[in-house]
DSSP file (Angstrom, degrees, kcal/mol; ACC not computed):
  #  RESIDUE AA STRUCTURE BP1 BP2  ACC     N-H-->O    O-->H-N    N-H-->O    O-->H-N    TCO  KAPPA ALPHA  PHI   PSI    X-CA   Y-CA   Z-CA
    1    1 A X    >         0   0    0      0, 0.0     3,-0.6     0, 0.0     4,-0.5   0.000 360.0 360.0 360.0 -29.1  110.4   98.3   94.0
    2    2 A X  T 3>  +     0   0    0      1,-0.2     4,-2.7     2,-0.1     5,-0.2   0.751 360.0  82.8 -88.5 -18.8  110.5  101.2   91.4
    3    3 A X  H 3> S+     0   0    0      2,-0.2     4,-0.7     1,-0.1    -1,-0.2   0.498  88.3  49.4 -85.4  21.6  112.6  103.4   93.7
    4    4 A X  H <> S+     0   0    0     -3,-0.6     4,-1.3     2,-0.1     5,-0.3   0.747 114.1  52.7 -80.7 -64.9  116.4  101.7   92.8
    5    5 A X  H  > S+     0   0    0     -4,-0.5     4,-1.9     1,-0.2    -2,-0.2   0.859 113.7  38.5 -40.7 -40.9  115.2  102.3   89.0
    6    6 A X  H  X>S+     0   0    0     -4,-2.7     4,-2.6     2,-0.2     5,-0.8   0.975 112.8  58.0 -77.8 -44.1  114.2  106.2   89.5
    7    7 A X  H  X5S+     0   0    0     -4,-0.7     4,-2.4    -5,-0.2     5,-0.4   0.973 116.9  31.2 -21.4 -80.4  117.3  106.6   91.7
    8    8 A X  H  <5S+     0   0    0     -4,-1.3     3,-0.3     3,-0.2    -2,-0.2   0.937 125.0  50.7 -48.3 -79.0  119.8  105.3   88.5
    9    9 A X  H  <5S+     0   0    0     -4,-1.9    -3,-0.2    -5,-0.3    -2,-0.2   0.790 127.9  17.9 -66.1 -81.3  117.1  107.0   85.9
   10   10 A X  H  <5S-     0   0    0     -4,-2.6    -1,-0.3    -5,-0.1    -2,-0.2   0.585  99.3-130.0 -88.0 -19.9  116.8  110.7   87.5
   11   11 A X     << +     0   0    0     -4,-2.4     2,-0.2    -5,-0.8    -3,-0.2   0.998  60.7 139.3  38.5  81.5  120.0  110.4   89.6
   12   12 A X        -     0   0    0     -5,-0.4    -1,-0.2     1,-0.2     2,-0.0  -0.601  56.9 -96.4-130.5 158.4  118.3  111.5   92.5
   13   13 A X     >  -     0   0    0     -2,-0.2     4,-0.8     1,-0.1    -1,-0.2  -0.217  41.4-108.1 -71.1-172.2  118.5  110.2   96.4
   14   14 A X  T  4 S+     0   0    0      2,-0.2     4,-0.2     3,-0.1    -1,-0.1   0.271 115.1  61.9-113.6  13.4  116.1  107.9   97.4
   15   15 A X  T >> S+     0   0    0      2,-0.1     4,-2.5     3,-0.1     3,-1.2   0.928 105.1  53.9 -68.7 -50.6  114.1  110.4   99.6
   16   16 A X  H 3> S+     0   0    0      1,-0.3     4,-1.9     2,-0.3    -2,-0.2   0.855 116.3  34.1 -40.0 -57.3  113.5  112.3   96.5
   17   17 A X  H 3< S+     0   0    0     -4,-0.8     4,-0.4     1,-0.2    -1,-0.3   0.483 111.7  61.2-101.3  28.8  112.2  109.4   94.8
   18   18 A X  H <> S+     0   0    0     -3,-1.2     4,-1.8    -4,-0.2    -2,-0.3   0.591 109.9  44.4 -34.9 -61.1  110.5  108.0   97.9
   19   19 A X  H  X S+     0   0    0     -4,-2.5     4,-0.6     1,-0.2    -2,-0.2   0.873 107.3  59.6 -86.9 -24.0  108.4  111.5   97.9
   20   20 A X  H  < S+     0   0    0     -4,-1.9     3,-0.3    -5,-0.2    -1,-0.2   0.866 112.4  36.3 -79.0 -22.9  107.8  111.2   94.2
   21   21 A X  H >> S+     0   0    0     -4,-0.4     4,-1.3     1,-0.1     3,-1.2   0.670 114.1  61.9 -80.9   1.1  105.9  107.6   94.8
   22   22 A X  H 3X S+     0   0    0     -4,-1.8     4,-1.2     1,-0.3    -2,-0.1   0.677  96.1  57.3 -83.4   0.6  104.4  108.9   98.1
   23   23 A X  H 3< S+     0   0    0     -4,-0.6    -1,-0.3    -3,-0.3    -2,-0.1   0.479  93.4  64.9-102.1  12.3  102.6  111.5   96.5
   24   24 A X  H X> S+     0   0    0     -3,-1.2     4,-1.4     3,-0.1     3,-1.0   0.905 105.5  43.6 -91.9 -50.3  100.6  109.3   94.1
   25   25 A X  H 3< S+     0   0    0     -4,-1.3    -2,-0.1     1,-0.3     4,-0.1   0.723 108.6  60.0 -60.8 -17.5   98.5  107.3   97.0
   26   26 A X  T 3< S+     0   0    0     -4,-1.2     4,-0.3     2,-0.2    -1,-0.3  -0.195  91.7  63.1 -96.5  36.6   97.8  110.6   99.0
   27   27 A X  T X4 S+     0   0    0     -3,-1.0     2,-1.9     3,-0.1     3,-1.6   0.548 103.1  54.2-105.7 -87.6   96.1  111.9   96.4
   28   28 A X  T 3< S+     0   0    0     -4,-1.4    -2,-0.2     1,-0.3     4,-0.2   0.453 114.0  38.4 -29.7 -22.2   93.8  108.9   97.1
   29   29 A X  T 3  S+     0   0    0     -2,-1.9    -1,-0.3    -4,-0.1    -3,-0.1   0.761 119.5  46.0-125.3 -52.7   93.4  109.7  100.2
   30   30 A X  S X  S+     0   0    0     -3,-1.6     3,-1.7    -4,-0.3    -2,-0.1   0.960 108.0  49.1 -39.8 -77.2   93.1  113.9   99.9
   31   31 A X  G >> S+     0   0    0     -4,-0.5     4,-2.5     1,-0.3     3,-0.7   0.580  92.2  63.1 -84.3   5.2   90.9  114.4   97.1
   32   32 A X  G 34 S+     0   0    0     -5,-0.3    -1,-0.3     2,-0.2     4,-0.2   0.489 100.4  63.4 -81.5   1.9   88.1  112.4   97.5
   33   33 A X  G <4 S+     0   0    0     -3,-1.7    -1,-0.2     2,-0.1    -2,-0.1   0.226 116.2  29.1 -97.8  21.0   87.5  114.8  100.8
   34   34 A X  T X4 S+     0   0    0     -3,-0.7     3,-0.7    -4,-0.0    -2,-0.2   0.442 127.9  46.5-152.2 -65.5   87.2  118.1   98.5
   35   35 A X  G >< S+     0   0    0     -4,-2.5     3,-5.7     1,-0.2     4,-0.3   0.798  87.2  87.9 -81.3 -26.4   85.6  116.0   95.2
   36   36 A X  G 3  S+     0   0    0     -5,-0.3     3,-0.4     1,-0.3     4,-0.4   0.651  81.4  56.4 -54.8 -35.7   83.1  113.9   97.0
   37   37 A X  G <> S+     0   0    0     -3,-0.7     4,-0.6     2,-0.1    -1,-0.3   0.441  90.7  79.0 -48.1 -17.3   80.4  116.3   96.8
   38   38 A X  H <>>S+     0   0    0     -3,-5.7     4,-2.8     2,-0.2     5,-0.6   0.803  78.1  60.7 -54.2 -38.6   80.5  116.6   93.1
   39   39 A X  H >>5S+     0   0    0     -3,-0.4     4,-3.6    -4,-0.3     3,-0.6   0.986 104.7  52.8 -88.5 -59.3   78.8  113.9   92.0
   40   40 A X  H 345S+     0   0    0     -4,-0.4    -1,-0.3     1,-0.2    -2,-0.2   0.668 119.9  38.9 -46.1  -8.6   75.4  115.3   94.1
   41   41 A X  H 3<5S+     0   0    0     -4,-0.6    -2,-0.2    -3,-0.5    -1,-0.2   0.682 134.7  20.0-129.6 -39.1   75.9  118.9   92.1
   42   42 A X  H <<5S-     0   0    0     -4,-2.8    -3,-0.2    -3,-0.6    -2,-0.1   0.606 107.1-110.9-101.6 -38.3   76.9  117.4   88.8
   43   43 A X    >X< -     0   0    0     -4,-3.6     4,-2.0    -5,-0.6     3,-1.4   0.089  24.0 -93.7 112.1 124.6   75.8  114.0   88.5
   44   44 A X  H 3> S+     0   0    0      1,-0.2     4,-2.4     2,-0.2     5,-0.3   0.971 111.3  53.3 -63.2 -54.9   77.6  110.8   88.5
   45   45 A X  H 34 S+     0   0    0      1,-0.2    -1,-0.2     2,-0.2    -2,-0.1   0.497 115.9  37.1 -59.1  -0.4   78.1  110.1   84.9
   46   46 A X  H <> S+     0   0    0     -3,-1.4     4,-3.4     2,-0.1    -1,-0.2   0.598 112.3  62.3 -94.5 -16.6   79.7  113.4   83.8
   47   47 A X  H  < S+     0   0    0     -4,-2.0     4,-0.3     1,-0.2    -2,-0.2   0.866 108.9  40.2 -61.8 -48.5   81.3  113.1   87.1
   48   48 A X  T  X S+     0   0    0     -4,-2.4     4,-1.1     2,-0.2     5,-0.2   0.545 109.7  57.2 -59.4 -38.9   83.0  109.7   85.8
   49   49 A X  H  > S+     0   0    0     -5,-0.3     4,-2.3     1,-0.2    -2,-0.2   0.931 105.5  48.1 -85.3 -43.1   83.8  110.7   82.4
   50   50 A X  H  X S+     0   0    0     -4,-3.4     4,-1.0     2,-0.1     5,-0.3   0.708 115.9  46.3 -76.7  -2.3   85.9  113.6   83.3
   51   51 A X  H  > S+     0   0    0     -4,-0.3     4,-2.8     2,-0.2     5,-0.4   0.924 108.0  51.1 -69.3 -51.8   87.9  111.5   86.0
   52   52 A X  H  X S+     0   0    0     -4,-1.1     4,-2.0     1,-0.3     5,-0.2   0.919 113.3  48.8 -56.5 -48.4   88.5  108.9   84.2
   53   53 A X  H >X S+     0   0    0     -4,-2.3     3,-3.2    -5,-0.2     4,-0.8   0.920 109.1  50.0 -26.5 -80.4   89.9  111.4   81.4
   54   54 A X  H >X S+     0   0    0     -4,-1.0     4,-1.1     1,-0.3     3,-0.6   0.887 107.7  57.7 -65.2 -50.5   92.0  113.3   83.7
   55   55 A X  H 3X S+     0   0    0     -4,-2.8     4,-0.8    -5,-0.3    -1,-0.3   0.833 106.1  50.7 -71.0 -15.8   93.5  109.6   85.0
   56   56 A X  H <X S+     0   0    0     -3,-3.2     4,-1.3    -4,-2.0    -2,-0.3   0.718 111.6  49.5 -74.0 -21.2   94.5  108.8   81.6
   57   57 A X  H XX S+     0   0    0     -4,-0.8     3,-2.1    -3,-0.6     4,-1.1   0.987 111.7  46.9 -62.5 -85.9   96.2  112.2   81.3
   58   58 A X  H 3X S+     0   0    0     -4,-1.1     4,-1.3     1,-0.2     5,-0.2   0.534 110.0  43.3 -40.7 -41.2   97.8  111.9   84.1
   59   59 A X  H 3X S+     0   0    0     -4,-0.8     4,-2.1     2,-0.2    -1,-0.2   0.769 118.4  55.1 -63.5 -24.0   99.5  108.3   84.1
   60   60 A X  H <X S+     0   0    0     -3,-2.1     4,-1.0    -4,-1.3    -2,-0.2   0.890 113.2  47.2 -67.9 -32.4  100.4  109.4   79.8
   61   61 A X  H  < S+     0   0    0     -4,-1.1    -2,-0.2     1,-0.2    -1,-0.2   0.706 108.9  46.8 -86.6 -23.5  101.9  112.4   81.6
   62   62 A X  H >< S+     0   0    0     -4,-1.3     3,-1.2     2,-0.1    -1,-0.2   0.763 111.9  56.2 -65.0 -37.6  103.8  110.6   84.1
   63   63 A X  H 3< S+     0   0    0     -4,-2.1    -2,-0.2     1,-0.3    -3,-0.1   0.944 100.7  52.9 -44.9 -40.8  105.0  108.4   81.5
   64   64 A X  T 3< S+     0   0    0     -4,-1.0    -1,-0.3    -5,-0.2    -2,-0.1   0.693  82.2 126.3 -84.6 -14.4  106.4  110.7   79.3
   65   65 A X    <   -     0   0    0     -3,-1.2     3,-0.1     1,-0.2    -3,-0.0  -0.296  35.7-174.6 -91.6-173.3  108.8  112.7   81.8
   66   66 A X        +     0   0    0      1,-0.1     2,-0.3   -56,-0.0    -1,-0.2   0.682  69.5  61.0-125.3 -66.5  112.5  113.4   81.6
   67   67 A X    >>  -     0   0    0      1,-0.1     4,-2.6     2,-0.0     3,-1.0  -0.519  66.1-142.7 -90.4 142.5  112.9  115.0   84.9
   68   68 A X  H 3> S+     0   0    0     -2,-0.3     4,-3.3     1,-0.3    -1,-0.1   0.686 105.7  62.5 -60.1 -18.3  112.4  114.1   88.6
   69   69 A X  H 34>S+     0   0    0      2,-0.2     5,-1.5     1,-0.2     6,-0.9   0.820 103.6  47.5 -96.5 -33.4  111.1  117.8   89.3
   70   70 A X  H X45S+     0   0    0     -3,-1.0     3,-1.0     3,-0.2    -2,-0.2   0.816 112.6  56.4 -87.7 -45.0  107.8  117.1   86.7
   71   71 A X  H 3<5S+     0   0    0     -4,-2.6     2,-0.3     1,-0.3    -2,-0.2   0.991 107.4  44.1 -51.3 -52.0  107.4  113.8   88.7
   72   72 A X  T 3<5S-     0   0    0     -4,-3.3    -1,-0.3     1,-0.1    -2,-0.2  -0.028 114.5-111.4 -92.0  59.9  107.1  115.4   91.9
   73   73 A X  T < 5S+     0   0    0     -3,-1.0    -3,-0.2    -2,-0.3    -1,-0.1   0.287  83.8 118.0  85.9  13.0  104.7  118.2   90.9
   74   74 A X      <       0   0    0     -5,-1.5    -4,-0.2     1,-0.2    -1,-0.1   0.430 360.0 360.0-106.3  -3.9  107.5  121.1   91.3
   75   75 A X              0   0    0     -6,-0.9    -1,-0.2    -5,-0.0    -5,-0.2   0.335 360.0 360.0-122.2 360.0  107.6  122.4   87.6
């Protein structure tokens, strides 16, 4: 639904903003197969406070850009 609005917004194709919403869910899907061990080594509750951080960052930080190249991870 969002990719006519980024099209118009970034003036971009729509593969381009097609790979900038595909890259948010495979991060679901990626890093909990490299983090998933953490929580035995660290502990769950610090484990939890710095995600949760870092997932406000990140949605403040998607919010706030100007360009299609800081959406898809390339600057």
């Amino acid at each position: 639904m969002g990719v006519p609005k980024m099209v118009d917004e970034f003036h971009c194709s729509t593969f381009a903003a097609t790979v900038g919403f595909s890259v948010y869910p495979i991060g679901f899907g990626v890093i909990p197969l490299f983090t998933s061990s953490l929580s035995e080594e660290f502990g769950r509750f610090h484990l939890c406070i710095l995600t949760t951080f870092l997932f406000m960052l990140m949605h403040v930080m998607m919010a706030l850009q100007v360009a299609l190249q800081s959406i898809l991870g390339l600057c």
